[in-house]
ZADREN-410678 format. One record per residue: residue number from 1; residue in one letter; x, y, z of N, C-alpha, C in turn. Coordinates in steps of 0.05 Angstrom, whole numbers, padded with zeros to 5 digits. Each point is the difference from the previous one (the first is absolute). Layout:
- k,r,nx,ny,nz,cax,cay,caz,cx,cy,cz
- NUM,A,X,Y,Z,X,Y,Z,X,Y,Z
...
END
This chain:
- k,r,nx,ny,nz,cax,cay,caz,cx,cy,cz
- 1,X,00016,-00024,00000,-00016,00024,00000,00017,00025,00000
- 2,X,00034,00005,00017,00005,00022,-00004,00015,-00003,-00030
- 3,X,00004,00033,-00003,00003,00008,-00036,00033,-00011,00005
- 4,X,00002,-00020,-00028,00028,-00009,00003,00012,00024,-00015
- 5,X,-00004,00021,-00013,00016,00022,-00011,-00016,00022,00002
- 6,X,00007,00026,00019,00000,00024,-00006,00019,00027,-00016
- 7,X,-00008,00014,-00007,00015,00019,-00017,00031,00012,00019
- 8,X,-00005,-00007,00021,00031,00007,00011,00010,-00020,00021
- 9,X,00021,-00015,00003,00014,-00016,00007,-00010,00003,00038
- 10,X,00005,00034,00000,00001,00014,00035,-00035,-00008,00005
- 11,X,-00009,00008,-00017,-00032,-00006,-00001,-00019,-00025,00007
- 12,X,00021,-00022,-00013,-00003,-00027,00009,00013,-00008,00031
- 13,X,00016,00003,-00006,00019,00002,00029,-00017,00012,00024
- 14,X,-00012,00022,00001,-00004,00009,00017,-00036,-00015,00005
- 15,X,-00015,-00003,-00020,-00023,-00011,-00002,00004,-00036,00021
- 16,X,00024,-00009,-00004,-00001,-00029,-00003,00006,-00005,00035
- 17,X,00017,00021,00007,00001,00004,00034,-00019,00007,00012
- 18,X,-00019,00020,-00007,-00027,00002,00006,-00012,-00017,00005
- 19,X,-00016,-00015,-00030,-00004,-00034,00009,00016,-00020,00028
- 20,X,00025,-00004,-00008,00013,-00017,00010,-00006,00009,00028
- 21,X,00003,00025,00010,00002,00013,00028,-00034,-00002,00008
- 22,X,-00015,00006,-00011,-00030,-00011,00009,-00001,-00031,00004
- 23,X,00010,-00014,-00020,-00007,-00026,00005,00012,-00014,00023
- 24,X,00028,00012,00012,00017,-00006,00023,-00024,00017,00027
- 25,X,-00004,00022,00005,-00008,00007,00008,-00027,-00016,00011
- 26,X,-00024,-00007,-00018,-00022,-00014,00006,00005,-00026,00006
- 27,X,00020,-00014,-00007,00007,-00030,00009,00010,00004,00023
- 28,X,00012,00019,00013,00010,00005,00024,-00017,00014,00028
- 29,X,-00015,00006,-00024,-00028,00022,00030,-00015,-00022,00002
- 30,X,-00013,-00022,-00012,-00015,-00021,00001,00016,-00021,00014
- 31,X,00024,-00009,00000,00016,-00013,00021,-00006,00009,00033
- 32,X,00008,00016,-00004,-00005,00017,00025,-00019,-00004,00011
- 33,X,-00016,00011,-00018,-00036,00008,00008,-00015,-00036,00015
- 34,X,00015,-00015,-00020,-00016,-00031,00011,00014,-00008,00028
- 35,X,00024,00011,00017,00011,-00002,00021,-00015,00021,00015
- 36,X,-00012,00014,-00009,-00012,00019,00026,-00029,-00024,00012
- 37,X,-00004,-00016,-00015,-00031,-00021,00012,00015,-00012,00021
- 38,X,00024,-00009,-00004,00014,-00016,00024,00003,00009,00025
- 39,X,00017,00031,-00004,00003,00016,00020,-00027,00004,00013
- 40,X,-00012,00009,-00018,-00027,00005,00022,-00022,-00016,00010
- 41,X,00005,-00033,-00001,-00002,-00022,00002,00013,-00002,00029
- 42,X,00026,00010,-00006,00021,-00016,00041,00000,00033,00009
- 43,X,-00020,00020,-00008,-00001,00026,00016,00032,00005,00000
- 44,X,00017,00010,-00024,00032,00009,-00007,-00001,00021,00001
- 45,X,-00015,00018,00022,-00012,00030,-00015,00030,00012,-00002
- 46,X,00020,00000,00012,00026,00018,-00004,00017,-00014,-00033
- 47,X,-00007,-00024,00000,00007,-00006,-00034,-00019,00013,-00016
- 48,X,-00025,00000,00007,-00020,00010,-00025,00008,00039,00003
- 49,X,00000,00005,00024,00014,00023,-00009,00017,00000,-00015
- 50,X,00022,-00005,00009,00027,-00001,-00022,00007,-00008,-00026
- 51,X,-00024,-00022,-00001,-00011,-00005,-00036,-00013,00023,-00009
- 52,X,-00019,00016,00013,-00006,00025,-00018,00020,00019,-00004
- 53,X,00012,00006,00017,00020,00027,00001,00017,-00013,-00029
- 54,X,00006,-00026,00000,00024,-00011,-00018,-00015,00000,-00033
- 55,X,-00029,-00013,00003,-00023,00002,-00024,00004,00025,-00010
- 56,X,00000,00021,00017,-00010,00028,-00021,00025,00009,-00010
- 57,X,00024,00000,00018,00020,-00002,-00014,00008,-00005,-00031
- 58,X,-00016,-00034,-00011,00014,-00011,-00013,-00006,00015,-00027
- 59,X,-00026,00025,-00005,00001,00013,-00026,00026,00012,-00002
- 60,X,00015,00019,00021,00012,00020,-00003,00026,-00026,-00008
- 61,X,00006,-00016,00009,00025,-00020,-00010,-00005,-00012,-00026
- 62,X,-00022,00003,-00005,-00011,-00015,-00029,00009,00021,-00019
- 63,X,-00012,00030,-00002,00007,00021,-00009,00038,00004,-00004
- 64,X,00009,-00004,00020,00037,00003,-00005,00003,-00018,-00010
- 65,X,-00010,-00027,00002,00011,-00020,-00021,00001,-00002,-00013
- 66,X,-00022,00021,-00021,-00010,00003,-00029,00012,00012,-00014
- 67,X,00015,00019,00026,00013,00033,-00018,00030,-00009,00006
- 68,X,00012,-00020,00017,00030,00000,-00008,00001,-00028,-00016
- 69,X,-00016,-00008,-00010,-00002,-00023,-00021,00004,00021,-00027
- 70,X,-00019,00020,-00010,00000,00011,-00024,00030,00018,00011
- 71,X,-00001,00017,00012,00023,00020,00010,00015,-00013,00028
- 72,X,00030,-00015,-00013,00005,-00008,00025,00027,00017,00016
- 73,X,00002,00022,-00009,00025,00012,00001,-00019,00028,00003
- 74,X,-00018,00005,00009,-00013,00027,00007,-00005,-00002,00028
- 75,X,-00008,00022,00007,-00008,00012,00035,-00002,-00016,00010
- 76,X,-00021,-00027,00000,-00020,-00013,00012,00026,-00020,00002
- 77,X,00019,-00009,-00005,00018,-00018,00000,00019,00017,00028
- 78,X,00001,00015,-00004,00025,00020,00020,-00015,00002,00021
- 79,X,-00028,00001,00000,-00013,00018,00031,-00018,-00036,00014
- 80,X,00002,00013,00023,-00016,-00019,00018,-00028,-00008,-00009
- 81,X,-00017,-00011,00019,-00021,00000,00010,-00022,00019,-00027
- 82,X,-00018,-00015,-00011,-00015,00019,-00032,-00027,-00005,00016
- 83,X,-00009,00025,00005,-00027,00006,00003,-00011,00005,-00024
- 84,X,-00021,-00017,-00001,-00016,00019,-00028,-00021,00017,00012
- 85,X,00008,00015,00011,-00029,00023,00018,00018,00021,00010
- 86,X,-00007,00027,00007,00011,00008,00023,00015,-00007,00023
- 87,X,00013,00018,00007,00012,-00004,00033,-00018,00002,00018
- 88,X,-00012,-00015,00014,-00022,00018,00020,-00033,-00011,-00011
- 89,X,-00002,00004,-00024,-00017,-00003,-00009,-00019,-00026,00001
- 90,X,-00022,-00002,00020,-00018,-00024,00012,-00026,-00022,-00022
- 91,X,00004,-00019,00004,-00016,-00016,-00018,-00025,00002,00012
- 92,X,-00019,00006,-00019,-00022,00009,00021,-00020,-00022,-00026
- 93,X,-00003,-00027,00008,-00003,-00013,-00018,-00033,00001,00009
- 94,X,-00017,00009,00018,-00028,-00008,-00003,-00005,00026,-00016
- 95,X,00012,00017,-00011,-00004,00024,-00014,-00006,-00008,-00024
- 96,X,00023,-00021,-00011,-00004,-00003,-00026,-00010,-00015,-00007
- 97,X,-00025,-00019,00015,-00011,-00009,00008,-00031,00004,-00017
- 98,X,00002,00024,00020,-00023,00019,-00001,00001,00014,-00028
- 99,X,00020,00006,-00013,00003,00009,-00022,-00015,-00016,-00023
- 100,X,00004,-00024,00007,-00012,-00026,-00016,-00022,-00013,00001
- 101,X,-00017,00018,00027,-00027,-00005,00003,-00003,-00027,00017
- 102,X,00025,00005,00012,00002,-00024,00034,-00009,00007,00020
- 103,X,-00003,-00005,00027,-00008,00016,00025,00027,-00007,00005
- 104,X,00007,00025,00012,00034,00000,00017,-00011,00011,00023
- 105,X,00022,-00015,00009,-00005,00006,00041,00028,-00004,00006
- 106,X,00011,00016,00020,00030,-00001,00012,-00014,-00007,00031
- 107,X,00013,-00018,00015,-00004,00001,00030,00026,00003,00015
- 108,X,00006,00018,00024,00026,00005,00008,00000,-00014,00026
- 109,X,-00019,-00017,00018,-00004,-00011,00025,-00010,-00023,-00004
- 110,X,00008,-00022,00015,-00009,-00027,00002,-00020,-00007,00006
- 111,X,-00016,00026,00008,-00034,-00003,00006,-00018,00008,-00018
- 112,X,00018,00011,-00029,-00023,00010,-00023,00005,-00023,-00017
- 113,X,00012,-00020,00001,00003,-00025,-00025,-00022,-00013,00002
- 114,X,-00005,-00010,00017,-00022,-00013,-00009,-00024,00013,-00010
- 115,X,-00010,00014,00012,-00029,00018,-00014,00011,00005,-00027
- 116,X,00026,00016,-00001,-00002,00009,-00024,00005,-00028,-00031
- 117,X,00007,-00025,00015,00012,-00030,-00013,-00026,-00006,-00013
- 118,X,-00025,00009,00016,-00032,-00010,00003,-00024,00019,-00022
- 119,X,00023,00022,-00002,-00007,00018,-00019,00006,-00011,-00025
- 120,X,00028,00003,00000,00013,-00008,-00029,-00004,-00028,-00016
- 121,X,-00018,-00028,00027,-00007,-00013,-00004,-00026,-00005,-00014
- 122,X,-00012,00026,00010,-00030,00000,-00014,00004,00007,-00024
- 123,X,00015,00020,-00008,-00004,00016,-00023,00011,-00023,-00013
- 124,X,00019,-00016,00002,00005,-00021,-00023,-00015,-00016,-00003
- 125,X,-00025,-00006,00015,-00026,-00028,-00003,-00007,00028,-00022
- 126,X,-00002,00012,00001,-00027,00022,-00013,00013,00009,-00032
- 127,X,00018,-00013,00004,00012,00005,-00028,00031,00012,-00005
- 128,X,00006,00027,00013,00016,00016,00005,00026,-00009,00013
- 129,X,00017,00013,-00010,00035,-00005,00002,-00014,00019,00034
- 130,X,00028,-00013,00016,00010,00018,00016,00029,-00001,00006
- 131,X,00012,00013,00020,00032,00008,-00001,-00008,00008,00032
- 132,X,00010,-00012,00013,00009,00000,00035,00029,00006,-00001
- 133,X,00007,00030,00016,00026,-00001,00002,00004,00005,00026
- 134,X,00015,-00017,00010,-00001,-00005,00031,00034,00006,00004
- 135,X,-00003,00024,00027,00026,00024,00004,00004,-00003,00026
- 136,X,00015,-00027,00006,00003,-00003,00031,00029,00005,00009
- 137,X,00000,00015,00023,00035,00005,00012,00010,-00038,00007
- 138,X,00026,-00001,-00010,00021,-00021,-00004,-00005,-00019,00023
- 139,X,-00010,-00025,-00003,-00008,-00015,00028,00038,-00009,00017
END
């Protein structure tokens, strides 16, 4: 399915890491993702933390992988750590959520998860995406 020839060599090149870097990427968030049933199976809650913090990570490592594969002798090869976002700048994922015609809900206390779990649970019998982003200080 991808184009075995485009009009510029850099064009292909850079197209074929794209691919390649999605397809690493989704075989790797779905690895993951099937180890979070376990963890929260033997209650691992300090692993299942540390699987998310490491999960969201893995775009911004997917992204440098892409760009010192096509350019391996530029910036992104010399400098540390590749954010693809701002410094500072917060994932505010029930937003985009909502953008998409989800119910987003953030809970910051261990006493709003569940009501709000019971929410996000209804709205998905009823048809509707939701996005729970749950903002708890480091157990």
């Amino acid at each position: 399915m991808f184009p075995q020839r485009l009009d510029s060599p850099l064009a292909y090149d850079i197209a074929k890491a794209m691919i390649d870097g999605f397809n690493r990427h989704y075989r790797l968030f779905r690895t993951e993702s099937q180890r979070a049933k376990h963890r929260f199976e033997t209650a691992d809650w300090r692993g299942q933390q540390r699987a998310q913090r490491e999960r969201i990570e893995f775009y911004d490592l997917r992204v440098k992988e892409a760009v010192l594969r096509v350019h391996g002798d530029g910036i992104a090869a010399a400098t540390g750590p590749f954010l693809a976002r701002l410094e500072g700048e917060t994932r505010d994922f029930e937003k985009v959520g909502e953008a998409f015609g989800a119910h987003g809900e953030v809970v910051r206390t261990s006493g709003e998860i569940m009501p709000a779990l019971k929410t996000c649970l209804e709205m998905v019998d009823s048809g509707r995406a939701a996005v729970l982003r749950v903002v708890l200080p480091a157990i």
